[in-house]
SEROMAR-413549 format. One record per residue: residue number from 0; residue in one letter; chain; x, y negated, z of N, C-alpha, C, CB in turn. Coordinates in steps of 0.2 Angstrom, whole numbers, plus 5000, padded with zeros to 4 digits. Each point is the difference from the previous one (the first is absolute). Glycine has a CB too. Example, Ala and Ser with C-alpha at 12.3 -4.5 7.8 and 13.67 -1.06 7.14 Angstrom:
<nodes>
[node 0; "A"; "A"; [5066; 5028; 5039]; [4996; 4994; 5000]; [5004; 4994; 5000]; [4991; 5006; 5006]]
[node 1; "S"; "A"; [5007; 4989; 4990]; [5004; 4994; 5001]; [4996; 4995; 5003]; [5006; 5003; 4990]]
</nodes>
This chain:
<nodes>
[node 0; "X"; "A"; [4828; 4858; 4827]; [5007; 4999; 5001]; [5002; 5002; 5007]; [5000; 4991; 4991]]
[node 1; "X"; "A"; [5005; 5011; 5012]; [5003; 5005; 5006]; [5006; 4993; 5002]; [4997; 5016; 4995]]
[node 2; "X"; "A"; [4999; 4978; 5008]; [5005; 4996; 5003]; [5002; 5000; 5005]; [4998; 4997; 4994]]
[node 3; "X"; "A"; [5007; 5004; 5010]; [4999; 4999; 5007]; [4997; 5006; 5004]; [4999; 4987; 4997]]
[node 4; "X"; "A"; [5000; 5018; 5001]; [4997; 5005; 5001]; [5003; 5008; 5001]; [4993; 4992; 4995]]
[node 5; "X"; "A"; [5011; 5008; 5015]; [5007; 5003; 4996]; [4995; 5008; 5004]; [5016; 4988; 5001]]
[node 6; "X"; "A"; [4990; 5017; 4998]; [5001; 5007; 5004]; [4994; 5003; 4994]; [5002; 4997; 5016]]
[node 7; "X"; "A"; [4999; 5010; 4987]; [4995; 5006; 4996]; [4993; 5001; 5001]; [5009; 5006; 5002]]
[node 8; "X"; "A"; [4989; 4997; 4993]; [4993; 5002; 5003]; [5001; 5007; 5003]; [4993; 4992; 4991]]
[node 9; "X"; "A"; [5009; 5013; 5007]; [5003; 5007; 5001]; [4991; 5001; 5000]; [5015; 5001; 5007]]
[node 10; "X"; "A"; [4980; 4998; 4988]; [4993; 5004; 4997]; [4995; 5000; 5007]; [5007; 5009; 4990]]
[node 11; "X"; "A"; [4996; 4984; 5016]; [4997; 5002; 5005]; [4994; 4993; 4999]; [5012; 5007; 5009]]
[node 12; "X"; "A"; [4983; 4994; 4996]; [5000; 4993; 5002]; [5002; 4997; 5004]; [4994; 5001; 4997]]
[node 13; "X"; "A"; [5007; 4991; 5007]; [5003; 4996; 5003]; [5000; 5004; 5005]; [4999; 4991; 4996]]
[node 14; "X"; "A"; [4994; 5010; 5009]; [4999; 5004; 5007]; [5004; 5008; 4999]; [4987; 4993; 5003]]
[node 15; "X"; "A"; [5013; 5010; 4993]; [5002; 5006; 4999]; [5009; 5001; 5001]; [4988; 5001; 4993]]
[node 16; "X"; "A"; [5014; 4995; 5001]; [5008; 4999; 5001]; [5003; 4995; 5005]; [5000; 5003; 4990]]
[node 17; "X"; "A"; [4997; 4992; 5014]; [5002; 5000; 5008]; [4999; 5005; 5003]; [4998; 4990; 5002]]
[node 18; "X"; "A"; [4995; 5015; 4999]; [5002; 5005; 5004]; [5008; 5006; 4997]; [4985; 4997; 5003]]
[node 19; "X"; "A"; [5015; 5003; 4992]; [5006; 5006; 4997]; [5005; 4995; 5002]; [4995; 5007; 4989]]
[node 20; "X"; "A"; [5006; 4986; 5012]; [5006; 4997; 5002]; [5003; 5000; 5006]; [4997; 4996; 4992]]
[node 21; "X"; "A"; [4995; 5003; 5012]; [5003; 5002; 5009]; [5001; 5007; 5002]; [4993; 4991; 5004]]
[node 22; "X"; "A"; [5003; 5016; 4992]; [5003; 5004; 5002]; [5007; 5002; 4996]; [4989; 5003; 5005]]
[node 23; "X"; "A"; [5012; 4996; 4990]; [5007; 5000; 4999]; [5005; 4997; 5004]; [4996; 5000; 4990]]
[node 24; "X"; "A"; [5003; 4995; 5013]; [5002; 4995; 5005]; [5004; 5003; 5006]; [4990; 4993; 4997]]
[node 25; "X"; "A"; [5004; 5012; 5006]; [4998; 5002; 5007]; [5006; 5006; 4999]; [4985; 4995; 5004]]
[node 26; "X"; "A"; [5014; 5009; 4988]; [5003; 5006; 5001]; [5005; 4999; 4998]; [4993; 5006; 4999]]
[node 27; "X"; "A"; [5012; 4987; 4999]; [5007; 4999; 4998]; [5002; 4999; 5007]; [4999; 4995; 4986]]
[node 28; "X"; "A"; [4997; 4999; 5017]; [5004; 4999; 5008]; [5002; 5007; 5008]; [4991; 4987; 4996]]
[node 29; "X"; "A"; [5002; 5016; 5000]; [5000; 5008; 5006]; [5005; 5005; 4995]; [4985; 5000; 5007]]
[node 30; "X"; "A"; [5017; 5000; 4987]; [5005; 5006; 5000]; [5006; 4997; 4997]; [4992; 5009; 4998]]
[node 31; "X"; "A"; [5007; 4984; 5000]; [5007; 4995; 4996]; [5003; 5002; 4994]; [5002; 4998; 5011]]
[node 32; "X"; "A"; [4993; 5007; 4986]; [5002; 5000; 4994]; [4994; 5007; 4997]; [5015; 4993; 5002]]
[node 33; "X"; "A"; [4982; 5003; 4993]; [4995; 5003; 4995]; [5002; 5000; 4995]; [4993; 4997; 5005]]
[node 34; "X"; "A"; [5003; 5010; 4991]; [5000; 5002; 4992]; [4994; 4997; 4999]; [5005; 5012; 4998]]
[node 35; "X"; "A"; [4995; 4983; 4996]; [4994; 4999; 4995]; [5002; 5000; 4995]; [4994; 4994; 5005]]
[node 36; "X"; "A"; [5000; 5002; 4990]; [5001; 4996; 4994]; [5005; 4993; 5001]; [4987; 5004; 4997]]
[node 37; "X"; "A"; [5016; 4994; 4997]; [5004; 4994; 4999]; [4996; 4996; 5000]; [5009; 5003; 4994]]
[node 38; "X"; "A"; [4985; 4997; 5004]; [4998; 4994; 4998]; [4995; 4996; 5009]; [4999; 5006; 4983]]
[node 39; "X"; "A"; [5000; 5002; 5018]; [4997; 4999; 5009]; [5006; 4997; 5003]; [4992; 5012; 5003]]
[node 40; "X"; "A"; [5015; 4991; 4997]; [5004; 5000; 5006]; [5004; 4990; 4997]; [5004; 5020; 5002]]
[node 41; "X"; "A"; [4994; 4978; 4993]; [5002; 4994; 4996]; [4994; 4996; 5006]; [5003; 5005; 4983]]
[node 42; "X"; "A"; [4992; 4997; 5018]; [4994; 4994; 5000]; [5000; 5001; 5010]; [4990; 5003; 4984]]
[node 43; "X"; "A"; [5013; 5002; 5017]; [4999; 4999; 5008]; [5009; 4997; 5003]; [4989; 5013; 5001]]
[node 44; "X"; "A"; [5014; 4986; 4994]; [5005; 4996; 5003]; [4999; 4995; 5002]; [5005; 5004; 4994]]
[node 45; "X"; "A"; [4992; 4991; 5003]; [4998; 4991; 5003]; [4997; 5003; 5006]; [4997; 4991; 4989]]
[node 46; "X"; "A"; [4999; 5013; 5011]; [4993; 4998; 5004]; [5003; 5005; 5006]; [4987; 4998; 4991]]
[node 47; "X"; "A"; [5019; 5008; 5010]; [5004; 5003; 5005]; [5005; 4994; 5004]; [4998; 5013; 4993]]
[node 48; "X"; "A"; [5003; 4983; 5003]; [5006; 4996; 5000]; [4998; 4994; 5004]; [5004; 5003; 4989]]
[node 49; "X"; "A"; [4990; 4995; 5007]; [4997; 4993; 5008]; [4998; 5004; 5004]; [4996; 4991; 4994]]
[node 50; "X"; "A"; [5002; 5013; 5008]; [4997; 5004; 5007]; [5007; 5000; 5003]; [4990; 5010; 4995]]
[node 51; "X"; "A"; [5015; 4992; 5002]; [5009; 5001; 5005]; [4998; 4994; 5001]; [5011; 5007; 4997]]
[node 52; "X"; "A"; [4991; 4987; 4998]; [5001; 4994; 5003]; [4994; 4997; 5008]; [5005; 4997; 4983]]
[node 53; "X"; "A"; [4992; 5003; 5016]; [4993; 4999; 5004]; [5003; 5004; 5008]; [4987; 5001; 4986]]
[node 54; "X"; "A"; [5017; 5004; 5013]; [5002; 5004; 5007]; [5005; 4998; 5002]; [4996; 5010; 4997]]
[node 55; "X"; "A"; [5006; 4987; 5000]; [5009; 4998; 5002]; [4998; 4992; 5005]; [5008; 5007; 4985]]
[node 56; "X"; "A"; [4986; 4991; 5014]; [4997; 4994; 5004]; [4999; 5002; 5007]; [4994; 4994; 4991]]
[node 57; "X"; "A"; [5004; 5011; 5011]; [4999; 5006; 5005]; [4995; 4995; 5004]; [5012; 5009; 5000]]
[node 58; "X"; "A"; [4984; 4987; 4997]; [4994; 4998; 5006]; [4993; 5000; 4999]; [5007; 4992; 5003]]
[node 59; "X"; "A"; [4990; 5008; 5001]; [4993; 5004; 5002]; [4994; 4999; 4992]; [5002; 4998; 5017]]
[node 60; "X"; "A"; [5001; 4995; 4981]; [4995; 4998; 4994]; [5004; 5005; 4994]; [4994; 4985; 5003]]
[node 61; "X"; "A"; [5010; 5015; 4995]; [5005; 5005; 4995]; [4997; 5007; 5003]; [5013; 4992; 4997]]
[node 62; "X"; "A"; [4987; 5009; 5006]; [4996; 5009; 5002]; [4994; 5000; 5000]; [5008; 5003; 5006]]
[node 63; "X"; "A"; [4990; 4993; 4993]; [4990; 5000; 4999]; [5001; 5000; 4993]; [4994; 4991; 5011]]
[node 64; "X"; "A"; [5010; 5004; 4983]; [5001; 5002; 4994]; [5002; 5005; 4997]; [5001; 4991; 5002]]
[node 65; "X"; "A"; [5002; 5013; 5002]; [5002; 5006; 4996]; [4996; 5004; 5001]; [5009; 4998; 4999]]
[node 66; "X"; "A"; [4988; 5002; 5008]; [4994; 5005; 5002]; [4993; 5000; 4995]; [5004; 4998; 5014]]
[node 67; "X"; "A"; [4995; 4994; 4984]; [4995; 4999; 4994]; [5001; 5005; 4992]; [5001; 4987; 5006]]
[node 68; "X"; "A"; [5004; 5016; 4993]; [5001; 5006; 4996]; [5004; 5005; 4999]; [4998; 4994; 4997]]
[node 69; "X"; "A"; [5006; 5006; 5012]; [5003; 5008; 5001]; [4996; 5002; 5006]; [5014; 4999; 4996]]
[node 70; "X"; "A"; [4979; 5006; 5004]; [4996; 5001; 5005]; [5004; 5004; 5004]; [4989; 5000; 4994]]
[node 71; "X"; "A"; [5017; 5002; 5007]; [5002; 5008; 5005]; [5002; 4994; 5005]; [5005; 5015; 4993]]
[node 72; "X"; "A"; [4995; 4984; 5011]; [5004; 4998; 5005]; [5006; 5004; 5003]; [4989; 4994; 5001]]
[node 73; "X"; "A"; [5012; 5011; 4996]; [5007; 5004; 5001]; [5005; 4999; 4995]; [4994; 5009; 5005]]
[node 74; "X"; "A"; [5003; 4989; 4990]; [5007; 4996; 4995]; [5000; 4993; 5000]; [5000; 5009; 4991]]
[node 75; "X"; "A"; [4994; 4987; 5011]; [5001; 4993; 5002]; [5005; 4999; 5006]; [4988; 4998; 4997]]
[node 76; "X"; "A"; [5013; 5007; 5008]; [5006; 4999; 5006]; [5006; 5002; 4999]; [4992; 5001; 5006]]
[node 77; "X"; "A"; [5008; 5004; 4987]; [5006; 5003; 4998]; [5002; 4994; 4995]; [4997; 5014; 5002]]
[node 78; "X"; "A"; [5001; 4983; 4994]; [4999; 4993; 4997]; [5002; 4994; 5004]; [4992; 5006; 4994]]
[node 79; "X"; "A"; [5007; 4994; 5012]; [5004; 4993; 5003]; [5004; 5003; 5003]; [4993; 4991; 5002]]
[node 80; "X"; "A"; [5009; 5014; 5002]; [5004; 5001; 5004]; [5005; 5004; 4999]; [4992; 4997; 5004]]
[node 81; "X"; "A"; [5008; 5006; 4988]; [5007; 5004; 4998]; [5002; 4996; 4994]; [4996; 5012; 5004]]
[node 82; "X"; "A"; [4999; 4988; 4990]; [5002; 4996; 4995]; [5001; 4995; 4999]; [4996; 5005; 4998]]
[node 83; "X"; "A"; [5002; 4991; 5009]; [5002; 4992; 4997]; [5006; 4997; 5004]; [4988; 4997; 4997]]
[node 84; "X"; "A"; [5016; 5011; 5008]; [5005; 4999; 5000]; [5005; 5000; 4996]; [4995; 5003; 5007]]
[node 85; "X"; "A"; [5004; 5005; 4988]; [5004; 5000; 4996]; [5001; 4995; 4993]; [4997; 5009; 5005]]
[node 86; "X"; "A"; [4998; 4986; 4997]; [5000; 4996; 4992]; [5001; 4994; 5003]; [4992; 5006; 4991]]
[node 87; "X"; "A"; [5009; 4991; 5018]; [5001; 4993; 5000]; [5004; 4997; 4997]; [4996; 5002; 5008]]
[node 88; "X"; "A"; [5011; 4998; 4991]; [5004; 4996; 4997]; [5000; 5001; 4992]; [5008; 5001; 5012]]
[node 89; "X"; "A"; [4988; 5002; 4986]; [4998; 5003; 4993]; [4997; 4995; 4994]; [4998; 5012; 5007]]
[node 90; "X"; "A"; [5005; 4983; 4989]; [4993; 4995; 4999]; [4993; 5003; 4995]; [5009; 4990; 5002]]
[node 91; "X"; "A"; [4993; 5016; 4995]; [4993; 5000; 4997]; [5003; 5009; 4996]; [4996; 4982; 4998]]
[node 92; "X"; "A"; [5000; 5019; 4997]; [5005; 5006; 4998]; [4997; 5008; 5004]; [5011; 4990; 4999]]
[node 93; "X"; "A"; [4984; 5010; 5004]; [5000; 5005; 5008]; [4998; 5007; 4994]; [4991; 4991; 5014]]
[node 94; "X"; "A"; [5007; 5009; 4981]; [4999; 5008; 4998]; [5005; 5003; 4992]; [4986; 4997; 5008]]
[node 95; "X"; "A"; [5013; 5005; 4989]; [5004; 5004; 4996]; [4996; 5004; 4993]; [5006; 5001; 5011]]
[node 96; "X"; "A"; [4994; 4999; 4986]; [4998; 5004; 4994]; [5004; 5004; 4996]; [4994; 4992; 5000]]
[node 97; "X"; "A"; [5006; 5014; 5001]; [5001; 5006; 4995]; [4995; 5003; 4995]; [5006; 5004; 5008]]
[node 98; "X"; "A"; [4997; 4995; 4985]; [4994; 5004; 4995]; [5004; 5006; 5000]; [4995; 4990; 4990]]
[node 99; "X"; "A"; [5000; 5015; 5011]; [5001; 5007; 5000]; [4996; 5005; 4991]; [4999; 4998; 5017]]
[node 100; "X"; "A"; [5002; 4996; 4978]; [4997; 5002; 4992]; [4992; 5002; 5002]; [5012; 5006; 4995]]
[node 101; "X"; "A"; [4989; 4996; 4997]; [4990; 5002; 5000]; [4998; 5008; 5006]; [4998; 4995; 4983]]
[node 102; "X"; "A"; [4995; 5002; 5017]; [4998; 5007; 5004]; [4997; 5006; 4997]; [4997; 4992; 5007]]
[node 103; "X"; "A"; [5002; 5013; 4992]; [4998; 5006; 4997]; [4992; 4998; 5000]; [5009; 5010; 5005]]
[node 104; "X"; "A"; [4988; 4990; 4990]; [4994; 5002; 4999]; [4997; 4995; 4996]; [5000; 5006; 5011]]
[node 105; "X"; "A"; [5001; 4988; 4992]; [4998; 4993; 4998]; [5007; 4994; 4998]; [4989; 5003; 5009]]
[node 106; "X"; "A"; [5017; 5001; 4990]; [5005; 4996; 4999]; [4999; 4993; 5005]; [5001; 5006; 4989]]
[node 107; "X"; "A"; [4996; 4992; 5016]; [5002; 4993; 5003]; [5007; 4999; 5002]; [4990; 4999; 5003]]
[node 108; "X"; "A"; [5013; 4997; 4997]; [5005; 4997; 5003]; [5000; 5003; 5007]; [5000; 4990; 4992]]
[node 109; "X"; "A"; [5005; 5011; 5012]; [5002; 5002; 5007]; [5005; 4997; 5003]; [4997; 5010; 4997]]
[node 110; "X"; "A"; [5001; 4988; 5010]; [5004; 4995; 5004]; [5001; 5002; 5008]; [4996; 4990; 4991]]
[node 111; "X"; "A"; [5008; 5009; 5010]; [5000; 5001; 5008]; [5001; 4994; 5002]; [5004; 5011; 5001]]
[node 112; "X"; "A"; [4992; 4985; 5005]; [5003; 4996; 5003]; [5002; 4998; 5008]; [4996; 4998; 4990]]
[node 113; "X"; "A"; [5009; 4999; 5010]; [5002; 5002; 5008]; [5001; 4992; 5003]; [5008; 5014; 4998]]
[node 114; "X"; "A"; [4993; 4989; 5008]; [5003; 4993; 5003]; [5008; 5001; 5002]; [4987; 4996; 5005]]
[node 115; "X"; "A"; [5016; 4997; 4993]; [5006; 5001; 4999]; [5004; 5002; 5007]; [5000; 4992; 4990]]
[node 116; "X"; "A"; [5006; 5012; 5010]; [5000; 5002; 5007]; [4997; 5007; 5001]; [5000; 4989; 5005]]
[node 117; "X"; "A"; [4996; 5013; 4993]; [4998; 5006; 5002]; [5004; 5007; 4995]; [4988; 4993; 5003]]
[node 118; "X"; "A"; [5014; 5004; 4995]; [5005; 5007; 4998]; [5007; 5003; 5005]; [4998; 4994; 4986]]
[node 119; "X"; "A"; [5004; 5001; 5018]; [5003; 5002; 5007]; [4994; 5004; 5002]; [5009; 4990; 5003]]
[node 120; "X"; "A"; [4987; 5007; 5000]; [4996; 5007; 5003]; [4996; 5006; 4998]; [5002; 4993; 5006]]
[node 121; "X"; "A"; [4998; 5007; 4988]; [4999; 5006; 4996]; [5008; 5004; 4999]; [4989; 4993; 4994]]
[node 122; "X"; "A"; [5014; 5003; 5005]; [5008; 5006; 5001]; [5001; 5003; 5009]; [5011; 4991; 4989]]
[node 123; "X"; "A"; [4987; 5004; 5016]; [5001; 5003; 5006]; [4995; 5005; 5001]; [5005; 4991; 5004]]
[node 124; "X"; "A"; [4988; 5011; 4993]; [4996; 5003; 5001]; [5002; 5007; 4996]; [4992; 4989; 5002]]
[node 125; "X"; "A"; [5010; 5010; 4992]; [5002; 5005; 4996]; [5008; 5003; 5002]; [4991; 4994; 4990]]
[node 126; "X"; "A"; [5013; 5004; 5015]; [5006; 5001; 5003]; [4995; 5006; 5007]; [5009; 4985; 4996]]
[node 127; "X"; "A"; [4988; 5008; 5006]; [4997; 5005; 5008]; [4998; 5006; 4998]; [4995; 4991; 5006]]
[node 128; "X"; "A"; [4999; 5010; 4988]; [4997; 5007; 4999]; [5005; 5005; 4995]; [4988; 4995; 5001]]
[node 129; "X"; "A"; [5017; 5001; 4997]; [5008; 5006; 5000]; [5003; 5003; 5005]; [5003; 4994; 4992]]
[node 130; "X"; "A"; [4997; 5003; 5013]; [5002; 5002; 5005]; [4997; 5003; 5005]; [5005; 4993; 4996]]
[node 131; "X"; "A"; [4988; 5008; 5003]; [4994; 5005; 5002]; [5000; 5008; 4999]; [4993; 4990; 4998]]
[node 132; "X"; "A"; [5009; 5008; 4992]; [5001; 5004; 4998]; [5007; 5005; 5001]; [4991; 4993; 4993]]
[node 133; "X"; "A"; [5014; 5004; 5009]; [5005; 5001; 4999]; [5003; 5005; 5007]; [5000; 4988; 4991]]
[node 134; "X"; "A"; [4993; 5009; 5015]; [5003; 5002; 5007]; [4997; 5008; 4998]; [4998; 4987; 5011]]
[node 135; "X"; "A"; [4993; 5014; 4986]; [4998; 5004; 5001]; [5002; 5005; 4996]; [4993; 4995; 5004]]
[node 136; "X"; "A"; [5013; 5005; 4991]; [5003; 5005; 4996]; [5006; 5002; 5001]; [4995; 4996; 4993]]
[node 137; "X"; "A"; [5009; 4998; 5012]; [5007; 5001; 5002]; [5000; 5005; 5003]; [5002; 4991; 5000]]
[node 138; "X"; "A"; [5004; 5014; 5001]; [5001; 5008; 5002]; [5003; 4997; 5005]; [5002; 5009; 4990]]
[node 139; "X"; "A"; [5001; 4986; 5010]; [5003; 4998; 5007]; [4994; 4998; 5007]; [5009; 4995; 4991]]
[node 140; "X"; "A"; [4988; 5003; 5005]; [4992; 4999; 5005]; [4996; 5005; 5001]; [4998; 4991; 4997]]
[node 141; "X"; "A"; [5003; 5014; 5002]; [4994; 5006; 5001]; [5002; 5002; 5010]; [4999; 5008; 4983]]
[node 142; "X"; "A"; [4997; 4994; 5017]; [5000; 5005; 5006]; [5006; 5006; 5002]; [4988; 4998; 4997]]
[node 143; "X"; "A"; [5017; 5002; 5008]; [5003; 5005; 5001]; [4998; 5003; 4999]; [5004; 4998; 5004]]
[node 144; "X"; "A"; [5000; 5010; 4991]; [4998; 5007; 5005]; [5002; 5003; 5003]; [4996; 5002; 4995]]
[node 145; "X"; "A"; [4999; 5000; 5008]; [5003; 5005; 5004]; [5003; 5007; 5001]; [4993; 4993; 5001]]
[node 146; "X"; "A"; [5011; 5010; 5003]; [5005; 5005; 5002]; [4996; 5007; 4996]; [5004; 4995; 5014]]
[node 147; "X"; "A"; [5001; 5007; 4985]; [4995; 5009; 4998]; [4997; 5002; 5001]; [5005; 5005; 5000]]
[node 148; "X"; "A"; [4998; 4997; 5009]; [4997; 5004; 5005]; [4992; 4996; 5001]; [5013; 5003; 5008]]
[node 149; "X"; "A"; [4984; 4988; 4993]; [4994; 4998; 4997]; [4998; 5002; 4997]; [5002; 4993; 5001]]
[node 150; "X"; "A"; [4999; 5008; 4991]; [4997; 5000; 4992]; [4998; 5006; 5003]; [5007; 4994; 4989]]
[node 151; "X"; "A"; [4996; 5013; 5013]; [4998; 5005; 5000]; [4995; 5001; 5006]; [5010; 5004; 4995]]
[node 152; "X"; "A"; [4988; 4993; 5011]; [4998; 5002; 5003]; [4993; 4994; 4998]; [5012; 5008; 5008]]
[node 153; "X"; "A"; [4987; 4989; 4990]; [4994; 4998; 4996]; [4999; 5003; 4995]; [5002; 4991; 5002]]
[node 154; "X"; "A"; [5003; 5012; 4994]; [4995; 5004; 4994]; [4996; 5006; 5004]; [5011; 4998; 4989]]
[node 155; "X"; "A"; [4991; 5006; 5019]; [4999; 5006; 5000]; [4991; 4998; 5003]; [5015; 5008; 5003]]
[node 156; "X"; "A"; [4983; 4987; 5000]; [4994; 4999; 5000]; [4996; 5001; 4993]; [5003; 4994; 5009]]
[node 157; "X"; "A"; [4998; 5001; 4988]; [4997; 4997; 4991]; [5000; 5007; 4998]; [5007; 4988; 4995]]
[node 158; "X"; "A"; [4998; 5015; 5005]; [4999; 5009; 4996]; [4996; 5006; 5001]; [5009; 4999; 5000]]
[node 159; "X"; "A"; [4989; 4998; 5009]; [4997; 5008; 5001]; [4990; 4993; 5000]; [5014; 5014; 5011]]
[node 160; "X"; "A"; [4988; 4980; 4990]; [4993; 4997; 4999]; [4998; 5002; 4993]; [5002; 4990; 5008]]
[node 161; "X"; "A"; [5000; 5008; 4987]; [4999; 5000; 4991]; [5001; 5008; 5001]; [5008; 4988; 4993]]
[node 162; "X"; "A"; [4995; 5017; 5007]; [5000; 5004; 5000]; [4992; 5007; 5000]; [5012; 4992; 5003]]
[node 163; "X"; "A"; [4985; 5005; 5004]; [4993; 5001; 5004]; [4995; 4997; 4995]; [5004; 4999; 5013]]
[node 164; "X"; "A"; [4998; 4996; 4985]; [4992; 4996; 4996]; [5000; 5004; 4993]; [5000; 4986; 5005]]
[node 165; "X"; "A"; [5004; 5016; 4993]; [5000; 5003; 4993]; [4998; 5006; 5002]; [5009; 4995; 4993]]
[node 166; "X"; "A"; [4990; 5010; 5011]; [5000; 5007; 5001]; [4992; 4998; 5000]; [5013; 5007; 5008]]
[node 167; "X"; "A"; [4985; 4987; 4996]; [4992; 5002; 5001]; [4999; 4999; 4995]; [4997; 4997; 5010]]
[node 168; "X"; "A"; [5003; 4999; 4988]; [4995; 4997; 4991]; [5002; 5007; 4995]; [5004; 4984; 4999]]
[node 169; "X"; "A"; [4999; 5019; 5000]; [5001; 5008; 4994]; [4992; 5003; 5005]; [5019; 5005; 4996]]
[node 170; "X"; "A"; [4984; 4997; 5011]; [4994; 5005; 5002]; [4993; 4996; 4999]; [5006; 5007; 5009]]
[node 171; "X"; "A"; [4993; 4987; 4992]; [4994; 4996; 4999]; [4998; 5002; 4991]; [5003; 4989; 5012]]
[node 172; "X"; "A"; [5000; 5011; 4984]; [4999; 5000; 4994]; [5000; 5006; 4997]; [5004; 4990; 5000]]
[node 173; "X"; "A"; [5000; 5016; 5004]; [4999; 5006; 4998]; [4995; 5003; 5002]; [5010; 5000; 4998]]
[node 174; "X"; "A"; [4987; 5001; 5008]; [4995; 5002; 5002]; [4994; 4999; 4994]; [5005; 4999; 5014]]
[node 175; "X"; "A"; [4993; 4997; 4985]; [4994; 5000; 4996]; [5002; 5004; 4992]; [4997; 4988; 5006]]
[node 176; "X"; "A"; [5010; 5013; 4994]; [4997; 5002; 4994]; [5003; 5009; 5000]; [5001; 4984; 4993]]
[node 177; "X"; "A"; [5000; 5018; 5014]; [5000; 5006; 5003]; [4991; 5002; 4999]; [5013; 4999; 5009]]
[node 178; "X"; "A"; [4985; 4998; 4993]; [4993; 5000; 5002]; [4993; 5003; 4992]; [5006; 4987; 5011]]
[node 179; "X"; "A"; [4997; 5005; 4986]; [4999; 5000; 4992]; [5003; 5008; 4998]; [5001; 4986; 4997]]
[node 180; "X"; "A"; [5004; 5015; 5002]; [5002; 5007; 4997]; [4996; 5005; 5004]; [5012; 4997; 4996]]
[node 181; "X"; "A"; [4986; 5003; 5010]; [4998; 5007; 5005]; [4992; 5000; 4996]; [5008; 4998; 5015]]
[node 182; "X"; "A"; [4988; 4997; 4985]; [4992; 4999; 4996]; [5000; 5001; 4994]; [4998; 4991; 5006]]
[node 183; "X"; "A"; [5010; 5007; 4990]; [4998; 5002; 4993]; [4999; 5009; 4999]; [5007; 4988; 4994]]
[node 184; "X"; "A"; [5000; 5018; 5011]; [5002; 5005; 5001]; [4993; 5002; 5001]; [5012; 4999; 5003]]
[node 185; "X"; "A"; [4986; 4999; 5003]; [4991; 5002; 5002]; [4995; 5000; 4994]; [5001; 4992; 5012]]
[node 186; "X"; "A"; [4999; 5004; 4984]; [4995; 4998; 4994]; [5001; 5006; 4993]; [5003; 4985; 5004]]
[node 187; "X"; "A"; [5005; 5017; 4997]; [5001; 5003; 4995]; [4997; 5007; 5002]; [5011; 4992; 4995]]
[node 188; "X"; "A"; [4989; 5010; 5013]; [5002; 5007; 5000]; [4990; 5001; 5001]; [5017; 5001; 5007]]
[node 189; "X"; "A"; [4980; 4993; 4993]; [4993; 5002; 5000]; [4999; 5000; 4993]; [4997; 4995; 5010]]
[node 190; "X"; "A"; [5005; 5002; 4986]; [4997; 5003; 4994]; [5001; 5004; 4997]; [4998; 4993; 5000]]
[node 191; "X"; "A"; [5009; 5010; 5001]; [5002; 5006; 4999]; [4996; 5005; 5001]; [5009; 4995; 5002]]
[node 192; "X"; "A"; [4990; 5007; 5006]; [4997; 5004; 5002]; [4992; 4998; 4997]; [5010; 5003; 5010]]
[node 193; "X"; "A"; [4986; 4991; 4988]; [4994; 5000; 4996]; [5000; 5004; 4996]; [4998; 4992; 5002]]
[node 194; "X"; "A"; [5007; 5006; 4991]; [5002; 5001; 4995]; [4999; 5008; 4999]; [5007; 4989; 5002]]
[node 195; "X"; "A"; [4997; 5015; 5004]; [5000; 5009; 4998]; [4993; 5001; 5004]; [5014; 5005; 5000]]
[node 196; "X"; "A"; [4985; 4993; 5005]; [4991; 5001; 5003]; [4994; 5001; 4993]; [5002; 4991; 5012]]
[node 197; "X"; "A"; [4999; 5007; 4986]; [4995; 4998; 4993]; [5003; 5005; 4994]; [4997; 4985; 5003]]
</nodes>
C-alpha cells in the first residue's frame, strides 16, 4: 500500500532525481524559465519553492541551505539578492506552469516553467533586441552619403586598382596555354616531317 508516500519517481532513483531536481533548480533560477516535462516541471515546484522561501530569510545559515543543492554560487547570489527581492512581500506562489501538449516522438506531456514576474523581463529583453534590430535596418540610421564629386573621386582609384588585377590574371593564365599550343604545333610538324622522311 502507497500511504503517506508523496511526489514522483520519474524511473529515477532517490540519489539520481535529487540530482535532476537541483539542476533543474539551478537552470530555472539562472534563466527563470525552463522547457521540460509536466511531470519534471510538477515535481520541481515544491522543492524550487522552498529554496525561494529559504532566500527571502537572507542569513548566512539559509545560504548554506541552499548552497546544500544549488552548487553555482552565481545563481545562489542571483537567488538572495535579486529574487528574494522580487518575491519579498509575495507569500508563496514564486513560479508558474504552462502545458505546452505532447512532444514529437514520445508524445510526453510538455511544460514550461517560470518564475512569476519574469515575463516583464522577457518582453523588455524581446523589446530591447527589437530595437537592435530595428536601429540596424532603419534607413534613417545608416551612414550619410556622400557628394558626387566624393562617390566619383573614390570610384576613380577602385577602377583603375580592379582594373590592373584582372589584366594580370588573363596573361598569367594565357601564357601557358600559348606555350601548350606552340609544343603541340612543334609535335605535329615533327611528325609530319617523320611521316614523309619514311
Amino acid at each position: 500500500m502507497k500511504h503517506r508516500v508523496a511526489g514522483r519517481k520519474l524511473g529515477r532513483t532517490s540519489s539520481h532525481r535529487l540530482a535532476l531536481l537541483r539542476n533543474l533548480a539551478t537552470a530555472l533560477f539562472e534563466r527563470e524559465r525552463i522547457r521540460t516535462t509536466l511531470m519534471k516541471a510538477k515535481e520541481l515546484r515544491p522543492f524550487a519553492e522552498k529554496l525561494i522561501t529559504k532566500a527571502r530569510k537572507e542569513t548566512l545559515h539559509a545560504r548554506r541551505q541552499v548552497l546544500r543543492h544549488i552548487h553555482d554560487r552565481d545563481v545562489v547570489a542571483k537567488l538572495f539578492e535579486t529574487l528574494s527581492a522580487r518575491f519579498a512581500q509575495r507569500p508563496g506562489g514564486y513560479t508558474r506552469i504552462i502545458k505546452l501538449g505532447p512532444r514529437r516522438g514520445d508524445a510526453a506531456e510538455m511544460a514550461i516553467i517560470e518564475l512569476v514576474g519574469s515575463e516583464t523581463l522577457t518582453s523588455k529583453k524581446k523589446k530591447a533586441g527589437a530595437k537592435v534590430k530595428r536601429s540596424k535596418s532603419a534607413p534613417g540610421s545608416e551612414v550619410p552619403e556622400a557628394t558626387p564629386e566624393a562617390k566619383t573621386a573614390s570610384k576613380k582609384p577602385e577602377s583603375s586598382a580592379t582594373a590592373s588585377k584582372p589584366k594580370a590574371k588573363p596573361k598569367k593564365a594565357a601564357e601557358p596555354k600559348k606555350k601548350d599550343r606552340a609544343k603541340a604545333a612543334k609535335k605535329a610538324v615533327k611528325k609530319s616531317g617523320k611521316g614523309s622522311a619514311e
